[in-house]
OpenMM code with the backbone's topology and positions (N, CA, C; nanometers):
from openmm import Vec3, app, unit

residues = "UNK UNK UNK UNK UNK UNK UNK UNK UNK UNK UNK UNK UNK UNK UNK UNK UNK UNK UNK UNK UNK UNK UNK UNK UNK UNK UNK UNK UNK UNK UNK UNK UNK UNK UNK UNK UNK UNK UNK UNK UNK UNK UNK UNK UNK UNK UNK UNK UNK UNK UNK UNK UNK UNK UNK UNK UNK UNK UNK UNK UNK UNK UNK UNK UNK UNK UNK UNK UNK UNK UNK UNK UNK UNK UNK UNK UNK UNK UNK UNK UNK UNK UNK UNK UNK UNK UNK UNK UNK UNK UNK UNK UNK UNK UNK UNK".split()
positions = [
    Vec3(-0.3136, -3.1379, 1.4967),
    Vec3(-0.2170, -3.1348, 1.6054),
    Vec3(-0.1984, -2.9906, 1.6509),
    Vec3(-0.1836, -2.9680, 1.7513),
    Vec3(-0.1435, -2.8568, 1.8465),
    Vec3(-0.0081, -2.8163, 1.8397),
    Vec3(-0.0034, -2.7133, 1.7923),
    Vec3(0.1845, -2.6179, 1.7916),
    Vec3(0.2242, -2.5511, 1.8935),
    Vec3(0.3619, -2.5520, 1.8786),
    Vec3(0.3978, -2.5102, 1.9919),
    Vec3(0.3405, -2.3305, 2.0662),
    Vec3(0.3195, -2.2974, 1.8888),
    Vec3(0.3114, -2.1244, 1.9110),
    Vec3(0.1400, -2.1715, 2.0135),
    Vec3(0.0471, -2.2613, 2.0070),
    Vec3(-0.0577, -2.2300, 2.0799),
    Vec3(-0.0305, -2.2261, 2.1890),
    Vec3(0.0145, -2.3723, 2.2492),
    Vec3(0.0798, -2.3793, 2.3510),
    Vec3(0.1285, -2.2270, 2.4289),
    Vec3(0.1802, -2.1755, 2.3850),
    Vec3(0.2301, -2.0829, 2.4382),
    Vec3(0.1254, -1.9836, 2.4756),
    Vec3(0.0579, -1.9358, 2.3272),
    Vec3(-0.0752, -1.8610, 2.4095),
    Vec3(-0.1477, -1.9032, 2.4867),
    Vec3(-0.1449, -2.0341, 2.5098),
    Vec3(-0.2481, -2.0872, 2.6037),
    Vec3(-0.2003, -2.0541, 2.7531),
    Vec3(-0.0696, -2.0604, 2.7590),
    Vec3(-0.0057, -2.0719, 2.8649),
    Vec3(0.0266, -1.9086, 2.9279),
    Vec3(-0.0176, -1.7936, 2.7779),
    Vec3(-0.0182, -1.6546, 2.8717),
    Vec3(-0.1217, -1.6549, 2.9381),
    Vec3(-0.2436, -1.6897, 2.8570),
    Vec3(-0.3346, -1.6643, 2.9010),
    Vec3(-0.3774, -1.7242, 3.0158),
    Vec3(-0.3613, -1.8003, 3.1041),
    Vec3(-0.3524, -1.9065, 3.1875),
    Vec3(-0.2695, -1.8303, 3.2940),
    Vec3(-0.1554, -1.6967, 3.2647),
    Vec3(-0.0875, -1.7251, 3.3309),
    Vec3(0.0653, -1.7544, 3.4170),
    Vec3(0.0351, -1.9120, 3.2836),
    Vec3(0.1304, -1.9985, 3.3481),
    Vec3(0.3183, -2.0016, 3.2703),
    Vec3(0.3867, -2.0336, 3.3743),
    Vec3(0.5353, -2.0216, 3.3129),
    Vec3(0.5924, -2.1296, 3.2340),
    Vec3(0.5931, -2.2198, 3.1432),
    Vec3(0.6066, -2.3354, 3.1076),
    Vec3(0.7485, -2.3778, 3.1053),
    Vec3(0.8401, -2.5107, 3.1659),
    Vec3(0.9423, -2.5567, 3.1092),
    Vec3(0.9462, -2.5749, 3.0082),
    Vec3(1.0510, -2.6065, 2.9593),
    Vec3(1.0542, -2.7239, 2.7693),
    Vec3(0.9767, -2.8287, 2.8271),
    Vec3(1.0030, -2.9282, 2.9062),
    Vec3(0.9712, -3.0307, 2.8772),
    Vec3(0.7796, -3.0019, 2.9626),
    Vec3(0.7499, -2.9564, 3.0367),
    Vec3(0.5822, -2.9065, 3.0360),
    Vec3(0.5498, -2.8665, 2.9145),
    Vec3(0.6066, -2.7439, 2.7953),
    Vec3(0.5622, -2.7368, 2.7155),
    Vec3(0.5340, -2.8594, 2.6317),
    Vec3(0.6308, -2.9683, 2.6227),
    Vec3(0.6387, -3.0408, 2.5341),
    Vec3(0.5275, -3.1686, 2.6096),
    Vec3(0.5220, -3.1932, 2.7166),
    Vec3(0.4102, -3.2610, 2.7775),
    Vec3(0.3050, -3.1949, 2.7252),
    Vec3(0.2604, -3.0632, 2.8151),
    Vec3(0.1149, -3.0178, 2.6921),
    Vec3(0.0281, -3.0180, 2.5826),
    Vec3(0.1719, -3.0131, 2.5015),
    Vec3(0.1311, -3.0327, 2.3773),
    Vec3(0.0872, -3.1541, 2.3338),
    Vec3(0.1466, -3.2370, 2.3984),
    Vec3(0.1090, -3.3699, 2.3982),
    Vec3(-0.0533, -3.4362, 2.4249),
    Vec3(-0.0498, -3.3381, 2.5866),
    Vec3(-0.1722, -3.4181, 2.6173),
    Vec3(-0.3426, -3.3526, 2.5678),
    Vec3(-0.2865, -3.2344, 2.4965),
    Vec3(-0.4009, -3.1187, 2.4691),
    Vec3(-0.4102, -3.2155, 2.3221),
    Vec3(-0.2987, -3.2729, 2.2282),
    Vec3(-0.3554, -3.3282, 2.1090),
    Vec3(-0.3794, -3.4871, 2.1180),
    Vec3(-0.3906, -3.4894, 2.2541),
    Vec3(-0.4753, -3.6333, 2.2743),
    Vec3(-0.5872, -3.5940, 2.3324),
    Vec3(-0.6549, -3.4687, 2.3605),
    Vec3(-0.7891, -3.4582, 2.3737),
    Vec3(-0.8424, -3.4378, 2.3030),
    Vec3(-0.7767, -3.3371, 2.1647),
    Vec3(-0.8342, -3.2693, 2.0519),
    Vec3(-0.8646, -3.4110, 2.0072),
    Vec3(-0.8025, -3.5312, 1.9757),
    Vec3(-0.8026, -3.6111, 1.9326),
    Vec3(-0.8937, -3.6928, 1.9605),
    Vec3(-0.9493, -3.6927, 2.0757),
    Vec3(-1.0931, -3.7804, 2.1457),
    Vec3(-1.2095, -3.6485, 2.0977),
    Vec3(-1.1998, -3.5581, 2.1179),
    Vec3(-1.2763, -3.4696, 2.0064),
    Vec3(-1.3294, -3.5099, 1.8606),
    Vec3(-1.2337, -3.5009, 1.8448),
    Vec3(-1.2166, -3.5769, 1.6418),
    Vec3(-1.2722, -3.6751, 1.6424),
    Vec3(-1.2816, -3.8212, 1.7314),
    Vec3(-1.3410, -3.9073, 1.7229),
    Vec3(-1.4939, -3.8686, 1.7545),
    Vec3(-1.5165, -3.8203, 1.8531),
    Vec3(-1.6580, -3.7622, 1.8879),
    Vec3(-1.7405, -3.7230, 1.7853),
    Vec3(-1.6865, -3.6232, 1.6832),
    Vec3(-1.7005, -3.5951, 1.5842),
    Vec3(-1.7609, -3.7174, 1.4734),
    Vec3(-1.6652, -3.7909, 1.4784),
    Vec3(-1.6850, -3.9081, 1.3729),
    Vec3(-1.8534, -4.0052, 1.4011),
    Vec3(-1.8858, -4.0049, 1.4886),
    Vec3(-1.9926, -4.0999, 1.5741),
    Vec3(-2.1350, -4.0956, 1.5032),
    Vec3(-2.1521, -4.1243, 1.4712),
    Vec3(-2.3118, -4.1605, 1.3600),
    Vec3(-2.3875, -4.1111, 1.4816),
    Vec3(-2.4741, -3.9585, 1.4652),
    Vec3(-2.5808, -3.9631, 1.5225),
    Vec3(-2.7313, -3.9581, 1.4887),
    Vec3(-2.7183, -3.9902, 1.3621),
    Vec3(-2.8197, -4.0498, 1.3027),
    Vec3(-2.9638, -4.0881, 1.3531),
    Vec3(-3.0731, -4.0433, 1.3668),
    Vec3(-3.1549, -4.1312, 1.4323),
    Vec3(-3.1817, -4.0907, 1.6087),
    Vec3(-3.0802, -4.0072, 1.6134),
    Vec3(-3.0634, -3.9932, 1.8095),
    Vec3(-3.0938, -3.8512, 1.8694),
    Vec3(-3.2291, -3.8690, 1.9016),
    Vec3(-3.2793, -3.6589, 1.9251),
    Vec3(-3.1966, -3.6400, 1.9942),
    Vec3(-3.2076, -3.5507, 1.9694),
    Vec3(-3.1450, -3.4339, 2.0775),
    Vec3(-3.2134, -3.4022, 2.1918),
    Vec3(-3.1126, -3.3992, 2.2729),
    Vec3(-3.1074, -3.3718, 2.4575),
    Vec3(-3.0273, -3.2263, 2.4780),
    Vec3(-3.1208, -3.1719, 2.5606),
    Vec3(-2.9916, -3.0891, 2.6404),
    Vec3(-2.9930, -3.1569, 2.7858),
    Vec3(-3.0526, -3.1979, 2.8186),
    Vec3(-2.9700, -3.3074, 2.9470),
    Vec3(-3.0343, -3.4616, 2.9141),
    Vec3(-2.9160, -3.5454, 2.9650),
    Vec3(-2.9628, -3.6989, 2.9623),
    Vec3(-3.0559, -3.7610, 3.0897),
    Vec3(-3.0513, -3.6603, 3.1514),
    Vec3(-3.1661, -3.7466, 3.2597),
    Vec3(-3.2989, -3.6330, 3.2836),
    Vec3(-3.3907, -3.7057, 3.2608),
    Vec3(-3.5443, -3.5708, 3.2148),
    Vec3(-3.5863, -3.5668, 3.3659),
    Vec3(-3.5328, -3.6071, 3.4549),
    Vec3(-3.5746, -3.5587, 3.6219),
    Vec3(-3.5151, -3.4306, 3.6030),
    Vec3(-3.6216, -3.3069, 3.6951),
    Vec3(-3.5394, -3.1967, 3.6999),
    Vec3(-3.5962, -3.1143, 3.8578),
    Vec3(-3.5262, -3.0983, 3.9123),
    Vec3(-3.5420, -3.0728, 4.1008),
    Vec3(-3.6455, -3.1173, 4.1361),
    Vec3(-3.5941, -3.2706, 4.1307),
    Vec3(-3.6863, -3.3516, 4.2446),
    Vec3(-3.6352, -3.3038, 4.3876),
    Vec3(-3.7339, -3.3117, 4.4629),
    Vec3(-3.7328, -3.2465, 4.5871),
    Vec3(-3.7870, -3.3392, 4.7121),
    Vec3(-3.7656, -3.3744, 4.7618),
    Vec3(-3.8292, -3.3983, 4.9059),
    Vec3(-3.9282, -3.3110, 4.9823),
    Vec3(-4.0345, -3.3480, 5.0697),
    Vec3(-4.0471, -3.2485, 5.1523),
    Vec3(-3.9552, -3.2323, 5.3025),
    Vec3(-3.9796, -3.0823, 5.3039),
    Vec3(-3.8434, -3.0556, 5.4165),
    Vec3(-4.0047, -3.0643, 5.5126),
    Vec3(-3.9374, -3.1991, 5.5988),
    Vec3(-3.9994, -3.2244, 5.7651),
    Vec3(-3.8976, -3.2546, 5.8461),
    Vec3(-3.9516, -3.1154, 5.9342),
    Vec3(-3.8597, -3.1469, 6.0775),
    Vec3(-3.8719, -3.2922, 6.1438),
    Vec3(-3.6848, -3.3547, 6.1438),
    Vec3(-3.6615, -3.4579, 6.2020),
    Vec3(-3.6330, -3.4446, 6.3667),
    Vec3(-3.5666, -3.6045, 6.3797),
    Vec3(-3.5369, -3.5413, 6.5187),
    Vec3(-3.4311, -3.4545, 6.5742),
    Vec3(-3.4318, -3.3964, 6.6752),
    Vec3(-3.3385, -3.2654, 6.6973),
    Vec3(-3.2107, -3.3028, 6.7850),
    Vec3(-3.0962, -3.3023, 6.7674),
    Vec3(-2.9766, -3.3087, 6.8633),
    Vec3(-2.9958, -3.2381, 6.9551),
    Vec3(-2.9997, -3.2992, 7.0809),
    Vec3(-3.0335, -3.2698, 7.2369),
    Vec3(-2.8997, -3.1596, 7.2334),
    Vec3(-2.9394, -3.0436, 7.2716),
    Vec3(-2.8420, -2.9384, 7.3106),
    Vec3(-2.7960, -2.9610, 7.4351),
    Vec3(-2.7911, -2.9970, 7.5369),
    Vec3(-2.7276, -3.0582, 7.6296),
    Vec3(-2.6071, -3.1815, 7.6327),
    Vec3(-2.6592, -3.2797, 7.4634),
    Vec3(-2.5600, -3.3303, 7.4677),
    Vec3(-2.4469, -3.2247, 7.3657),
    Vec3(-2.4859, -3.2083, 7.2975),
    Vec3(-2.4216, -3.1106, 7.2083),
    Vec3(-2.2862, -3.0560, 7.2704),
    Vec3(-2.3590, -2.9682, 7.3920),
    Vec3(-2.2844, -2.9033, 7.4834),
    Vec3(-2.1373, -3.0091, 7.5489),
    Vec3(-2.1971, -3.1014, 7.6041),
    Vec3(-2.1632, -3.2298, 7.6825),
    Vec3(-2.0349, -3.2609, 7.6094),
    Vec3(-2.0471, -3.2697, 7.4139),
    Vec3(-1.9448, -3.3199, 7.3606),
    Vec3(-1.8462, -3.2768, 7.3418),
    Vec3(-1.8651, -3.1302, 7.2913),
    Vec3(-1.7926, -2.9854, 7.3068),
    Vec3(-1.6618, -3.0194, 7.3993),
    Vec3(-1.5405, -2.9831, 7.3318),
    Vec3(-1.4547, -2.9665, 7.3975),
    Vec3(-1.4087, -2.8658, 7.4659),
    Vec3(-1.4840, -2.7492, 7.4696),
    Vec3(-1.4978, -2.6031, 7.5302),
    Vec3(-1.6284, -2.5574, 7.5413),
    Vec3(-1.6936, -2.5224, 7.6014),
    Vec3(-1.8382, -2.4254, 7.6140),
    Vec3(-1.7986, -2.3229, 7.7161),
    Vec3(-1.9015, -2.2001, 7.6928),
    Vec3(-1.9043, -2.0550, 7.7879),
    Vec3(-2.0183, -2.0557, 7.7499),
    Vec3(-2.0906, -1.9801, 7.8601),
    Vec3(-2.1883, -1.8903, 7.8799),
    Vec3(-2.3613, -2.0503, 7.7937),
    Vec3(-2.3137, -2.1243, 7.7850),
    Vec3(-2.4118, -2.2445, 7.7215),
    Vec3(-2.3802, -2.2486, 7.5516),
    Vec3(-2.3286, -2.2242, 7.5300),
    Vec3(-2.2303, -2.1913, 7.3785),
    Vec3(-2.1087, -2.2586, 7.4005),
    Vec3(-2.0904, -2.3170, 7.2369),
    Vec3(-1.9224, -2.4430, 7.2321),
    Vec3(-1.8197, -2.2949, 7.1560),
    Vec3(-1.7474, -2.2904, 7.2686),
    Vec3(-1.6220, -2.1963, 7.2389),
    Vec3(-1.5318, -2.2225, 7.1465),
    Vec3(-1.5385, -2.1996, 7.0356),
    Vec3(-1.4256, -2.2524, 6.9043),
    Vec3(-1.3296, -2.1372, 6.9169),
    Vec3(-1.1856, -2.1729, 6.8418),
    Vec3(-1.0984, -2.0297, 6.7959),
    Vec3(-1.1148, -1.9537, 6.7254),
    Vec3(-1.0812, -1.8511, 6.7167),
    Vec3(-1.1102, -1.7242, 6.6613),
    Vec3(-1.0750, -1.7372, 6.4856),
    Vec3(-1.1485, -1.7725, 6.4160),
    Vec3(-1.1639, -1.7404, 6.2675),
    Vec3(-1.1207, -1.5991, 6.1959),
    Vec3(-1.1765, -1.5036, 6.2820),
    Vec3(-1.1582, -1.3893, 6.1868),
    Vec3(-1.0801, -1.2708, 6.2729),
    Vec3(-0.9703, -1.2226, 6.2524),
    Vec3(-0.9018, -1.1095, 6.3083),
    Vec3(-0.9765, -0.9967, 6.3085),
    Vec3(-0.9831, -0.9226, 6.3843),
    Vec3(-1.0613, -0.7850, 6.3915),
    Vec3(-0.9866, -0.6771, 6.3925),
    Vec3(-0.8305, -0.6649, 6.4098),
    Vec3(-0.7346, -0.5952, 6.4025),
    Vec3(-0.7437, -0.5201, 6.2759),
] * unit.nanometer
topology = app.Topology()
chain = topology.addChain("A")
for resn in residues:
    res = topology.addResidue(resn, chain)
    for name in ("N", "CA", "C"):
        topology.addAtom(name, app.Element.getBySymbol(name[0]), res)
């Protein structure tokens, strides 16, 4: 089980400001993970190689072929603003 004194370091390190009753939730739900841990632990693996990943595909890829292209005219067309043949959006970044 998890004490309160961890709790607490966990929570500098993090950071974070804890109520009583967050602390006392925490503690709670951190020794119901430790606790699915512990069981993990327990599990006969006997017999079962070892993986470092469970699925042996590794960057399957497609080939990149040009599809068909969005008509820039409609593009334009849908645009709720265009200038100069360009869709006029708002200003993202201050330059000030």
């Amino acid at each position: 089980m998890i004490d309160a004194a961890q709790i607490d370091h966990l929570a500098s390190l993090a950071r974070l400001q804890l109520t009583p009753e967050e602390r006392s939730g925490m503690q709670d739900d951190l020794g119901r993970i430790l606790g699915y841990f512990e069981q993990l632990g327990e599990v006969n693996t006997d017999g079962v190689e070892e993986m470092q990943r469970p699925v042996t595909l590794l960057n399957v890829l497609r080939d990149d072929l040009p599809g068909e292209v969005f008509p820039r005219a409609v593009a334009l067309a849908l645009a709720p603003e265009t200038q100069g043949g360009f869709i006029r959006v708002p200003r993202t970044v201050d330059t000030d």
